[in-house]
NUFI-295086 format. One record per residue (C-alpha): residue number from 1; residue in one letter; y, x, z. Coordinates in steps of 0.02 Angstrom, whole numbers. Each point is the difference from the previous one (the first is absolute). Example, Ala and Ser with C-alpha at 12.3 -4.5 7.8 and 13.67 -1.06 7.14 Angstrom:
SITE   num   residu       c2       c1       c3
SITE     1        A     -225      615      390
SITE     2        S      172       69      -33
//
This chain:
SITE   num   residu       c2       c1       c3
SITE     1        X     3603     5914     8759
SITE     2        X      157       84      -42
SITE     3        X      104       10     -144
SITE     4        X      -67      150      -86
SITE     5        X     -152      -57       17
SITE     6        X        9     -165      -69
SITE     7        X       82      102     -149
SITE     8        X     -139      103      -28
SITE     9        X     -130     -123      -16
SITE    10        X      108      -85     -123
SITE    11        X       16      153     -110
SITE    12        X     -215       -8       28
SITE    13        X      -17     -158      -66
SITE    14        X      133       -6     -151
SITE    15        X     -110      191      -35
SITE    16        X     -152     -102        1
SITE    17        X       63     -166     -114
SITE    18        X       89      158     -128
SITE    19        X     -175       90       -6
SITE    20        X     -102     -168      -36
SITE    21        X      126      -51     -134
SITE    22        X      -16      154      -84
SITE    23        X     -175        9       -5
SITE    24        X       -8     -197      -71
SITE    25        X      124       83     -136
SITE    26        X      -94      159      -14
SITE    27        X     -157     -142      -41
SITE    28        X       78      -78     -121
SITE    29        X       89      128     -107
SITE    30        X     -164       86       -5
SITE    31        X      -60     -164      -58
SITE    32        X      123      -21     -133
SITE    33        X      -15      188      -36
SITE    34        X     -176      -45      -66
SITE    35        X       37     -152      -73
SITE    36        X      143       82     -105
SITE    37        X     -128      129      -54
SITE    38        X     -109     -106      -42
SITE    39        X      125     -103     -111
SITE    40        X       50      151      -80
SITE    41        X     -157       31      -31
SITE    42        X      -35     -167      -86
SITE    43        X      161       20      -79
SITE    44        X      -46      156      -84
SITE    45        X     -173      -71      -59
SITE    46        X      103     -161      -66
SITE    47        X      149      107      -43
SITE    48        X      113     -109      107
SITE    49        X       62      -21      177
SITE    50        X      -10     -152      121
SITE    51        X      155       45       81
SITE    52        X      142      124      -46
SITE    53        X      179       56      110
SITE    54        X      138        4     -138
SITE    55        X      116      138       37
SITE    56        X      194      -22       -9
SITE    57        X       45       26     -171
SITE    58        X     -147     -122      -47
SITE    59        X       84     -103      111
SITE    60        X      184       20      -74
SITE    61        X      -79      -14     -175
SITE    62        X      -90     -153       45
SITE    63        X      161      -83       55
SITE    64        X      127       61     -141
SITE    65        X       76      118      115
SITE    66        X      -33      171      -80
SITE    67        X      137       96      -32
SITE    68        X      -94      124     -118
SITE    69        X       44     -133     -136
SITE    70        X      171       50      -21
SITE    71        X       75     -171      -33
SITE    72        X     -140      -30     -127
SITE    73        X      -73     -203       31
SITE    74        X      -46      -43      142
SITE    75        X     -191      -38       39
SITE    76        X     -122      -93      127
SITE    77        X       64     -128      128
SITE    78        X      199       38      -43
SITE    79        X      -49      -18     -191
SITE    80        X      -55     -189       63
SITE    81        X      148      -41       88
SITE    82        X       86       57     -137
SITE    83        X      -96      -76     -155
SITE    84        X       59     -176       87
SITE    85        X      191       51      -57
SITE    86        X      -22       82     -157
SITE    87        X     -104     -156      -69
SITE    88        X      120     -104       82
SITE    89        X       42     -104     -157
SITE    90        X        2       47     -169
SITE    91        X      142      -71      -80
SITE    92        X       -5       26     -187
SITE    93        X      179      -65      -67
SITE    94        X       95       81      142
SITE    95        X      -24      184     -105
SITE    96        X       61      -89     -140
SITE    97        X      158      -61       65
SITE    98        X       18      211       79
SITE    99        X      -20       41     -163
SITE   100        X      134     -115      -90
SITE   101        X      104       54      147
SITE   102        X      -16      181      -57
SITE   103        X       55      -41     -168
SITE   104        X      140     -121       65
SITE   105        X       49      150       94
SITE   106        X        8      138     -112
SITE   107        X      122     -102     -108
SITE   108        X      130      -63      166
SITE   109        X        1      187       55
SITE   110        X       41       80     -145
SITE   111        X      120     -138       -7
SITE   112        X       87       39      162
SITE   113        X       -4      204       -5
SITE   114        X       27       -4     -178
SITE   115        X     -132      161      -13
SITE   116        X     -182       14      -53
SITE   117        X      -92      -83      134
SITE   118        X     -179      -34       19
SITE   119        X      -99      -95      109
SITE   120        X     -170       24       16
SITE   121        X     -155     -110      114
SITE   122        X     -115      125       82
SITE   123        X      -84     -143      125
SITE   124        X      -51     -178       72
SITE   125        X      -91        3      150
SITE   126        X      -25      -74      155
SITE   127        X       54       48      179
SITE   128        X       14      -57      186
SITE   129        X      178      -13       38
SITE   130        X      -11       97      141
SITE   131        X      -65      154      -86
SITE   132        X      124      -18     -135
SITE   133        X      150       -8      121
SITE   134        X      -80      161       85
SITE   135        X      -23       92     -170
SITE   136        X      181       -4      -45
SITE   137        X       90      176      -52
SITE   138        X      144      -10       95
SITE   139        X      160       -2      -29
SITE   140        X      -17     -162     -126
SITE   141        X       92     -127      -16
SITE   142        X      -84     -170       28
SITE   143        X       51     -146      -85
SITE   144        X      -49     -172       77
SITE   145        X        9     -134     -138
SITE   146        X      -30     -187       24
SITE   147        X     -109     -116     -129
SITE   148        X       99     -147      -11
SITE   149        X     -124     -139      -64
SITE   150        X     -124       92       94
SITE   151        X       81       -5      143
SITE   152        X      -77      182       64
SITE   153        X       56      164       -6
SITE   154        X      -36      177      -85
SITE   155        X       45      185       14
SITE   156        X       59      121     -124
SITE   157        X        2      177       63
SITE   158        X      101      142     -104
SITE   159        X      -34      179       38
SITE   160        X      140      113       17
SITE   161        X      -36      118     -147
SITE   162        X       44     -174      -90
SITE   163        X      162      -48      105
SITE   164        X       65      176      -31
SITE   165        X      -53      -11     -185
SITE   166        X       81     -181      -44
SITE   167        X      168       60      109
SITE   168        X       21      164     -118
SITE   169        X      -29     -105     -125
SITE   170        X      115     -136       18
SITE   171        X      123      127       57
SITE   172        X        6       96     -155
SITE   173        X     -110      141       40
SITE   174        X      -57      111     -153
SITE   175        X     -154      -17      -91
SITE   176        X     -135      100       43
SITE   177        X       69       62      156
SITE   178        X     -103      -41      153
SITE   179        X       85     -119      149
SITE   180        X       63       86      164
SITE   181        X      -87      -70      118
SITE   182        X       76        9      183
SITE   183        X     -148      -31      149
SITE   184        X       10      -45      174
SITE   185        X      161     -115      -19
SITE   186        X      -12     -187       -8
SITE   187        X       66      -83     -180
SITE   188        X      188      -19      -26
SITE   189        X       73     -147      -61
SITE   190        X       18       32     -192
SITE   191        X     -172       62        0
SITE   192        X      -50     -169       79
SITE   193        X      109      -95     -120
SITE   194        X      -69       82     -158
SITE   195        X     -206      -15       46
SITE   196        X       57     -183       46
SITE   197        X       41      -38     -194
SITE   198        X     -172       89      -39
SITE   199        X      -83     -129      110
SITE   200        X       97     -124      -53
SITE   201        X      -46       45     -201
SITE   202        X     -184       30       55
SITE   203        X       -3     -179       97
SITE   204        X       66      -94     -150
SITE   205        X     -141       90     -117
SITE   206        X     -112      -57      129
SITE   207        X       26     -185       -2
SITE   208        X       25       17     -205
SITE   209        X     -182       68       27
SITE   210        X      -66     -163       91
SITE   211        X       91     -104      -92
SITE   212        X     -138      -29     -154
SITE   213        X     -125      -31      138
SITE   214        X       85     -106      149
SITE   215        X      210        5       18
SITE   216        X       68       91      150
SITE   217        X      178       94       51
SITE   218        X      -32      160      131
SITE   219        X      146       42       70
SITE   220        X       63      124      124
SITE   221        X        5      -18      172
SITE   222        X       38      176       69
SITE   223        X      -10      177        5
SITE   224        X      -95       97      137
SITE   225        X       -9      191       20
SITE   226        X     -123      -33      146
SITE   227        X     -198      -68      -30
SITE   228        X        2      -97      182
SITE   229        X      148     -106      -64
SITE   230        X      -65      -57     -169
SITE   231        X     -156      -86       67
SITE   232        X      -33     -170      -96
SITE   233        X     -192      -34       47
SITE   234        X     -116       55      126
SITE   235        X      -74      171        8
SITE   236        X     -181      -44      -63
SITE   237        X       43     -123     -155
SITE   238        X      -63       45     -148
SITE   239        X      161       57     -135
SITE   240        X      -12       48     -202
SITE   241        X       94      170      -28
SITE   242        X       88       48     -153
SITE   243        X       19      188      -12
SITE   244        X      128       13     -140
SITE   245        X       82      165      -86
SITE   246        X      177       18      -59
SITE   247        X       41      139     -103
SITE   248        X      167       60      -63
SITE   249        X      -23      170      -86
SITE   250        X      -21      122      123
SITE   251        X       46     -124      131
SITE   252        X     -107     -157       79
SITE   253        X      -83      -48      148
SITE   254        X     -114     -151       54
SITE   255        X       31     -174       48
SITE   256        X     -139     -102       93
SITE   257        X      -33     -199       -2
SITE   258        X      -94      -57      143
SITE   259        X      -31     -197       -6
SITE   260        X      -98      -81      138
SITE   261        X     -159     -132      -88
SITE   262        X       96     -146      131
SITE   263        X      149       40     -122
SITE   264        X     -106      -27     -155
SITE   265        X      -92     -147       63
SITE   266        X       79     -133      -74
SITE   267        X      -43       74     -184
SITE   268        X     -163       57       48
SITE   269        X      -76     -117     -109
SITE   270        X      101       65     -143
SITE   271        X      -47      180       37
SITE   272        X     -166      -33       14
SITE   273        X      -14       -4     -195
SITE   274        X      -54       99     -139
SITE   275        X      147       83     -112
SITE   276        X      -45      -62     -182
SITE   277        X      101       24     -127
SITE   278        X      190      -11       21
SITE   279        X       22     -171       84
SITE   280        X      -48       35      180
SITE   281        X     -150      -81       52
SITE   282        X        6      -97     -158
SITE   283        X     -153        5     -138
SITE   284        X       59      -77     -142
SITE   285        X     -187       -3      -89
SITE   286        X      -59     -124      156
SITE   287        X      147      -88      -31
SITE   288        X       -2      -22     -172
SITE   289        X     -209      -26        7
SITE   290        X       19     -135      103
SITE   291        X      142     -124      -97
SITE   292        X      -94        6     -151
SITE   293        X     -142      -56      119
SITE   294        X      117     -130       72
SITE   295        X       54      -62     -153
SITE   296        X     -201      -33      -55
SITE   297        X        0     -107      143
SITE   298        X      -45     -179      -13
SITE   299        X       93     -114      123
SITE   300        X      -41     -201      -10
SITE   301        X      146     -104       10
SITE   302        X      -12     -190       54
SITE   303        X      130     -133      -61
SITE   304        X       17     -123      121
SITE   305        X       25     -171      -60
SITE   306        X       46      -63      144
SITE   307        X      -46      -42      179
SITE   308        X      -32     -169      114
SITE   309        X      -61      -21      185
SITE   310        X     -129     -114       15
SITE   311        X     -112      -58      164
SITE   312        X     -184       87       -9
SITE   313        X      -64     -185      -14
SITE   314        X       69      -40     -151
SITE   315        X      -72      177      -75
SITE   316        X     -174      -60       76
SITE   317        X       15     -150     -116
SITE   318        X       51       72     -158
SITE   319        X     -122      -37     -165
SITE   320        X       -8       47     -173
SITE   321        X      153      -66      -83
SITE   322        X      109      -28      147
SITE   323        X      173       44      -52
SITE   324        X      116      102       96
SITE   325        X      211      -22      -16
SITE   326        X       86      155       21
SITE   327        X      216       -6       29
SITE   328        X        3      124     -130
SITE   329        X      131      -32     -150
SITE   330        X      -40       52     -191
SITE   331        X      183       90       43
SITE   332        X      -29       89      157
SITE   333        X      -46      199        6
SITE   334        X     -168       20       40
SITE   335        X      -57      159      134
SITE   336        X     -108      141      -52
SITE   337        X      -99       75      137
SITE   338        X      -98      153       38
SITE   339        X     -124      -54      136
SITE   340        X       98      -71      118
SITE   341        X      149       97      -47
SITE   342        X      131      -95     -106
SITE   343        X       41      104     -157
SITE   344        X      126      -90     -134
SITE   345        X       57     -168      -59
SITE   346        X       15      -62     -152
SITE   347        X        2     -181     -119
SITE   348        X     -172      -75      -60
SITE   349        X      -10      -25     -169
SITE   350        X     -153        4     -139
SITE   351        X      -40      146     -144
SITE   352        X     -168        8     -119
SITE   353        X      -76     -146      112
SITE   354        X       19       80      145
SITE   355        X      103      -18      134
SITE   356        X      125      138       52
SITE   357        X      131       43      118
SITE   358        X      148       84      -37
SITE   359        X       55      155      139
SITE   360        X      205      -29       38
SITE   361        X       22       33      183
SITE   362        X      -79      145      104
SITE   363        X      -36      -49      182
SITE   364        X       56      114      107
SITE   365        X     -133       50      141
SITE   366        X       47      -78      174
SITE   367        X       -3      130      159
SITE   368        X     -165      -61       64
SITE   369        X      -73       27     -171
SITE   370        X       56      182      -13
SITE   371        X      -71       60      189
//
């Protein structure tokens, strides 16, 4: 048999396997053609479907990706992924101490520029690291600060419409006048030097502003111009942002603190509270409620005569009148106990037939006692 032969009778038999599959899916889709109708039938006796294609946008709106929402919040699976970091962890007292820091800062600023300054809190929230570091306006300057007794570190990010504004007006620039600002050039020197006291006033406010709650000194590391250099955790840690607003007349800008939760973990506990009153975690009707309770307290006392180490045999064998002799002096102080916990010491003596001992000495609590 030749070649072309051999070829031909190939082309026969793929023809033939090609016509028999088609017909097997011819079967079927004519099959499913009348089970679908008869679903949709059903369906529009029930007034539902068994089985329904979602188109693209469904699918896009089903996953959080539609863009038609025009940077509204997000919704379906994304909204999910996301609710995880927005409910991260409520921490109540940390927007308290923002709060005294806005107030510490209003009066340190107008302090340093000598003009009307005021400094305003427009958020707290809660962001991946990551996105944060990608959301930057650039140029900025970013500030890299260390918490000392924390031993962790922070960023501070000033905008430039701030640099600009806190350099004209350190410089002597008029009121009211807007700053020049001068884009696509990397920060000079002075300009560097002047933002750096700003950080270095905002810092101080900062700690001032933990201080009440848990002491703690943040101080400056460095200045970066670039995001990629000014990384202090990994990309997907959760971080509490500070969006604060300066504002010196017609001049101001923003300034952003970003604190990652491993920097705030060692006063989580403290943050964790409920702001009450002025004293920072403190409620002073609990407190006062319970030592008047405390003082109704009754607490039985035991004077110990004194004590002797005797076999259990001779115990076995007491009676009724057996005396005991104890190496205890009419002199000696005798020891006031609380359980099992010695209390005072004090002389014996007798008043209005009873007998009394008088308190002198305060036992101090031994190191085993106190764990």
């Amino acid at each position: 048999m030749s070649d072309d032969e051999e070829i031909a009778q190939m082309s026969a038999e793929e023809q033939a396997m090609m016509d028999e599959w088609e017909s097997m899916a011819g079967g079927d889709d004519d099959g499913g053609g009348d089970s679908d109708a008869e679903a949709e039938d059903e369906g529009g006796q029930n007034g539902e479907t068994d089985a329904r294609i979602l188109n693209q946008d469904e699918i896009d709106s089903l996953l959080g990706f539609d863009e038609d929402d025009g940077g509204g919040e997000t919704s379906g699976v994304m909204a999910l992924i996301n609710s995880a970091m927005v409910n991260y962890e409520r921490l109540p007292m940390l927007d308290i101490v923002f709060d005294r820091l806005v107030r510490l800062m209003s009066t340190s600023l107008r302090n340093l520029t000598s003009d009307n300054v005021e400094v305003s809190l427009d958020q707290v929230s809660t962001v991946r690291f990551g996105d944060y570091m990608n959301s930057i306006p650039l140029p900025a300057m970013i500030s890299v600060f260390k918490a000392e007794e924390w031993d962790d570190n922070g960023l501070m990010v000033t905008d430039s419409a701030l640099i600009y504004s806190i350099v004209d007006v350190l410089l002597g620039g008029r009121r009211g006048s807007a700053s020049i600002r001068v884009e696509g050039r990397p920060y000079t020197t002075i300009e560097s030097k002047l933002v750096e006291r700003l950080i270095h006033v905002t810092l101080g406010d900062l700690s001032s502003a933990f201080d009440p709650l848990s002491p703690v000194s943040f101080n400056l590391d460095r200045l970066e111009t670039n995001p990629r250099f000014a990384t202090i955790t990994q990309t997907g840690n959760a971080c509490v942002l500070a969006r604060l607003r300066v504002d010196m007349g017609e001049r101001g800008g923003r300034m952003e603190i970003l604190i990652p939760y491993a920097t705030l973990e060692p006063i989580r506990e403290l943050l964790l509270q409920m702001f009450m009153g002025e004293k920072f975690g403190r409620d002073s009707i609990w407190e006062n409620h319970l030592t008047q309770e405390l003082y109704k307290t009754d607490v039985q006392l035991q004077a110990v005569l004194g004590e002797v180490s005797l076999p259990l045999g001779t115990m076995l064998n007491w009676k009724v009148g057996d005396q005991i002799m104890l190496n205890t002096l009419i002199s000696d102080h005798l020891e006031l106990r609380c359980g099992q916990f010695p209390m005072f010491k004090g002389p014996v003596g007798q008043k209005q037939d009873y007998i009394a001992v008088k308190i002198e000495n305060y036992i101090e609590p031994k190191e085993d006692d106190k764990q």
